[in-house]
C-alpha positions in Angstrom: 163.4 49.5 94.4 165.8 49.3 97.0 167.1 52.1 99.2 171.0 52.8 100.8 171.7 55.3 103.4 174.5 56.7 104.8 176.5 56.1 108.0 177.3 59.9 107.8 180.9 58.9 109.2 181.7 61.8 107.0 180.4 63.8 109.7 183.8 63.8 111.7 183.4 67.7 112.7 180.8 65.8 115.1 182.7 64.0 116.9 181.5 60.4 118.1 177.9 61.4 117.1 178.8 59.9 114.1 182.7 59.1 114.2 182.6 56.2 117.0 182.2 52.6 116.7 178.9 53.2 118.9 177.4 55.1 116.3 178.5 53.3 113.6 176.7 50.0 115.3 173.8 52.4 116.2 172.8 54.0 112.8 173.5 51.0 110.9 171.1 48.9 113.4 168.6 51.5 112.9 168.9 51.3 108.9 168.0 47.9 109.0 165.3 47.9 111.4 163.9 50.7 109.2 164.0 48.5 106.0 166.8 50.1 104.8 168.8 47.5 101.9 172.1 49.0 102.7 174.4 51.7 104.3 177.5 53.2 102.5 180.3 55.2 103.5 183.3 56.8 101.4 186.7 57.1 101.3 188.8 60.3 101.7 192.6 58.9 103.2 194.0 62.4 103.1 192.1 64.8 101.3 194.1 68.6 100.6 193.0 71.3 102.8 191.8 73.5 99.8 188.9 71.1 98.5 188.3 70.7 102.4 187.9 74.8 102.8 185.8 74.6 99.1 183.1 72.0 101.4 184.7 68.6 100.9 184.8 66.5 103.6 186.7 64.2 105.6 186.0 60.3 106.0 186.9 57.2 108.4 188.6 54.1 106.7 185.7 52.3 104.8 186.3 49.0 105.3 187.0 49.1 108.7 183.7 51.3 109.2 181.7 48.9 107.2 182.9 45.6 108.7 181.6 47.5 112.1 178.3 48.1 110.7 178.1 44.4 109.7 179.0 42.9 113.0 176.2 44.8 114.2 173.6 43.9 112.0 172.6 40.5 109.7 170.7 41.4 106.8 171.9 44.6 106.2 174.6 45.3 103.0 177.1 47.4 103.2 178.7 49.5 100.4 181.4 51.7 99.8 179.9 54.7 97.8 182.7 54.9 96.6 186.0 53.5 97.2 189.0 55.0 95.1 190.1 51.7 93.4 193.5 53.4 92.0 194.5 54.7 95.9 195.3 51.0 96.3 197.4 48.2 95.3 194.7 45.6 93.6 195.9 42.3 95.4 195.4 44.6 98.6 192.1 45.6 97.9 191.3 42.2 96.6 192.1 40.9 100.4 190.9 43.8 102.5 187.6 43.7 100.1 187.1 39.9 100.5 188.2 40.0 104.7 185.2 42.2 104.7 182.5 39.8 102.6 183.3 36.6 104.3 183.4 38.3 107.4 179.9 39.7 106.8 178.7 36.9 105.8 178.4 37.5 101.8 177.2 41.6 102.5 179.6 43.6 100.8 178.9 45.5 97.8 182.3 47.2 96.3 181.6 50.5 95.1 184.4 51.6 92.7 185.4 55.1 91.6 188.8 56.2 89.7 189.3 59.2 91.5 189.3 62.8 90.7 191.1 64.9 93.5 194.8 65.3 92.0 196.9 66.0 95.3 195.4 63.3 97.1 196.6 60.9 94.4 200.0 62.5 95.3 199.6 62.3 98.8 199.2 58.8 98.9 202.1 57.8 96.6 199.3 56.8 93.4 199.9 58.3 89.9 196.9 60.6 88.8 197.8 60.5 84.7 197.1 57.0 84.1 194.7 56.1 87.0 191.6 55.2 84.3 194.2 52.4 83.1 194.8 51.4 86.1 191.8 50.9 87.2 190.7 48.5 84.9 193.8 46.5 85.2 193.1 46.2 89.1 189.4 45.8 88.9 190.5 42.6 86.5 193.5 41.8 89.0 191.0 41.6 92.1 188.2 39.8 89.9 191.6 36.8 89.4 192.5 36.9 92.7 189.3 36.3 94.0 189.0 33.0 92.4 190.9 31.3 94.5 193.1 30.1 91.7 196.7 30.7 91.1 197.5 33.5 89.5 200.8 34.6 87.6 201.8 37.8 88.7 204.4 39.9 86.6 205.7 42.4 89.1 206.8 38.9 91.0 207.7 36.9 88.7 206.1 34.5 90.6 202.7 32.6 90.9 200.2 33.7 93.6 197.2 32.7 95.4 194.2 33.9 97.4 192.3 32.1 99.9 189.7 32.3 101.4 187.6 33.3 98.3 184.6 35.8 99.2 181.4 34.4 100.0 179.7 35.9 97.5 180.4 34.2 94.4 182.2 35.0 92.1 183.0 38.0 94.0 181.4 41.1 95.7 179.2 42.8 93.4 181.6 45.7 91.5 179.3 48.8 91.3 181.0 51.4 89.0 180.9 55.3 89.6 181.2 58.3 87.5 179.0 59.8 84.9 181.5 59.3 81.9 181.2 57.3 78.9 184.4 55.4 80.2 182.6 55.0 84.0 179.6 53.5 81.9 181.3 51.5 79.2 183.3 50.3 82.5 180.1 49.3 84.2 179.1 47.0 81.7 182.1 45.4 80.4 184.1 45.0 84.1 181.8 45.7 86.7 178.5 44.1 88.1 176.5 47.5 88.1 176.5 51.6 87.9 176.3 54.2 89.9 176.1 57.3 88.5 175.1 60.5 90.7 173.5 63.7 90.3 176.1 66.4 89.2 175.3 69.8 88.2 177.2 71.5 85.3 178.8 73.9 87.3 180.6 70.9 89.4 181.8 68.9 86.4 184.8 70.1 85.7 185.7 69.7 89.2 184.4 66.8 89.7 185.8 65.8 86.4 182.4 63.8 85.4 179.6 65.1 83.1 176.5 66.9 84.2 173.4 64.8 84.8 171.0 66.3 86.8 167.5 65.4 85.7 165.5 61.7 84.8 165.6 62.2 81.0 169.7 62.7 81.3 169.9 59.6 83.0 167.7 57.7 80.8 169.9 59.1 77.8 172.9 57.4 79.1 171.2 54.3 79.8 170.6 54.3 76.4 174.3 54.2 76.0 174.7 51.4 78.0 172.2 49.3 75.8 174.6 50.0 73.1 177.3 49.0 75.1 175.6 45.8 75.8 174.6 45.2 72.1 178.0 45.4 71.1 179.8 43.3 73.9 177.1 40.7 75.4 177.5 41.6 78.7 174.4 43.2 81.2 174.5 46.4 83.1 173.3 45.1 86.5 172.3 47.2 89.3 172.1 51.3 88.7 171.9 53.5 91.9 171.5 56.7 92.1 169.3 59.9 94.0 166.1 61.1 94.1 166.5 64.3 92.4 164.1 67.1 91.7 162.2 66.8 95.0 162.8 67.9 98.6 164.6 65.0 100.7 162.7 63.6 103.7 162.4 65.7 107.4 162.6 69.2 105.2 159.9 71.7 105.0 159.6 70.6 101.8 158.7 67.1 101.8 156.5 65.5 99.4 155.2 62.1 99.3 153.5 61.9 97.0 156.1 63.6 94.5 159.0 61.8 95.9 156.7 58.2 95.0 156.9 59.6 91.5 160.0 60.3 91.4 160.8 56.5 92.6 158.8 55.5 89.8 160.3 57.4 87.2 163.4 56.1 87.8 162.3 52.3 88.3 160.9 52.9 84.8 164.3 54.1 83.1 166.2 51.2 85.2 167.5 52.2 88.7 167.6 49.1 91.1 168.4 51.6 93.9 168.0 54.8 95.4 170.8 56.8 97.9 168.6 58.8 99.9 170.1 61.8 102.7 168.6 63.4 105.5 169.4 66.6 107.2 170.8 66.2 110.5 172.5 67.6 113.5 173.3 64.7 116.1 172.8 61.0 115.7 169.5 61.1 117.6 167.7 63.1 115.4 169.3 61.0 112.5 168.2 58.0 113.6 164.6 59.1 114.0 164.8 60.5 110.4 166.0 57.2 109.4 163.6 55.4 111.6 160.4 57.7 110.0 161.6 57.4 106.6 161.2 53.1 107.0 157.7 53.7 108.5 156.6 56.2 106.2 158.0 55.1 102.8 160.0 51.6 103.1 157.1 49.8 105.2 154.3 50.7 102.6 157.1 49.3 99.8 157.3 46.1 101.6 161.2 47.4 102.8 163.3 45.5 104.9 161.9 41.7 103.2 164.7 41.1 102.0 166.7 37.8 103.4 
């Protein structure tokens, strides 16, 4: 199992505790020393004042955040949990994606959402209607792009090429998120992996993504995706998701024991990776969260092996 953990750039009410290129370099040095596989952040251009007042949150540029977190580490892979593929122009995202990777050395890992908050699809000029369609087409525009190949474009006219092409090859892993059949039938056929989160039902029209909450949910829909394979010959990949039904790390509630079976449980039914949160209030006490969490549960696991 490997294990990803936030930046908490998200954090913004904070100040530079978390919002600064020093903590940014610090929390993502710590990750890695920890044992930590990855750090993500997420993406929130210009998010509508109601959904802020209703507990959403605000977010720094991702790529910009993550190529910080890379110059200040070498092992460590960054993700964008996620970014909101249909906010951006595909040839765009292709470069500012790829920029990232070879600068990083082959670290990025693009994390790939459609999207769900209307008015910030307005706000940033994107049409919300059609933004599963469009989606697709760029997540097959970027994949062309990224070859290094000419490609015909028809807005254009014209023939275009990329270069440099990433350093991973053929591209950065595309990790797909949503809970849908479409997010998962997406997964398979155009992405590289899945990464589905926990969603009670009382957010999923909101969210608008199905509930899945529990193991047995998720091992449902990975039954799906079997199907999905069956019938179209391409393989899943990575799944991510959370540790759900135990308390996280540095609560009262802390289990070790449980939270090993929970790790298990979901290793058994397929996940390749774990997001894992920790309360806190300044990027000290983060950091020593992040730091116990490697000694306590990573070190044990053989965390932070990786090359």
């Amino acid at each position: 199992m490997q294990f990803c953990v936030s930046l908490q750039t998200d954090k913004v009410h904070l100040g530079a505790e978390f919002a600064s290129g020093a903590a940014v370099a610090e929390v993502a040095r710590t990750a890695e020393a920890a044992g930590f596989d990855a750090v993500f952040v997420t993406e929130h251009p210009f998010p509508e004042q109601e959904w802020l007042d209703g507990g959403g949150h605000h977010a720094l540029d991702p790529f910009v955040t993550l190529a910080v977190a890379a110059a200040a580490t070498t092992r460590l892979r960054v993700l964008t949990n996620l970014c909101v593929v249909p906010y951006h122009n595909a040839y765009l995202l292709a470069k500012t994606a790829m920029t990232v990777d070879v600068l990083s050395g082959g670290r990025l890992i693009l994390g790939c959402g459609a999207g769900y908050l209307a008015p910030e699809f307005a706000a940033v000029g994107a049409s919300f209607a059609d933004r599963n369609d469009r989606f697709d087409d760029a997540l097959r525009a970027m994949r062309a792009a990224w070859s290094g190949e000419p490609v015909a474009v028809p807005a254009s006219g014209a023939v275009h090429t990329m270069r440099p092409v990433p350093a991973q090859q053929p591209h950065p892993p595309l990790w797909i998120g949503g809970n849908s059949r479409r997010a998962l039938r997406r997964a398979v056929t155009l992405g590289d992996g899945w990464m589905p989160f926990p969603n009670p039902a009382s957010a999923a029209a909101r969210r608008r993504t199905p509930e899945l909450i529990t193991v047995a949910q998720l091992a449902a829909r990975l039954d799906e995706a079997r199907e999905i394979e069956a019938a179209t010959g391409r393989r899943l990949g990575d799944v991510m998701f959370s540790p759900v039904g135990v308390d996280t790390y540095g609560t009262p509630g802390w289990d070790a024991a449980a939270f090993a079976q929970v790790v298990a449980d979901l290793a058994g039914v397929g996940v390749t990776m774990l997001s894992v949160h920790f309360p806190a209030r300044s990027r000290a006490e983060y950091c020593d969260l992040v730091t116990g969490f490697g000694a306590e549960v990573l070190a044990p696991a053989g965390g932070g092996t990786r090359p």
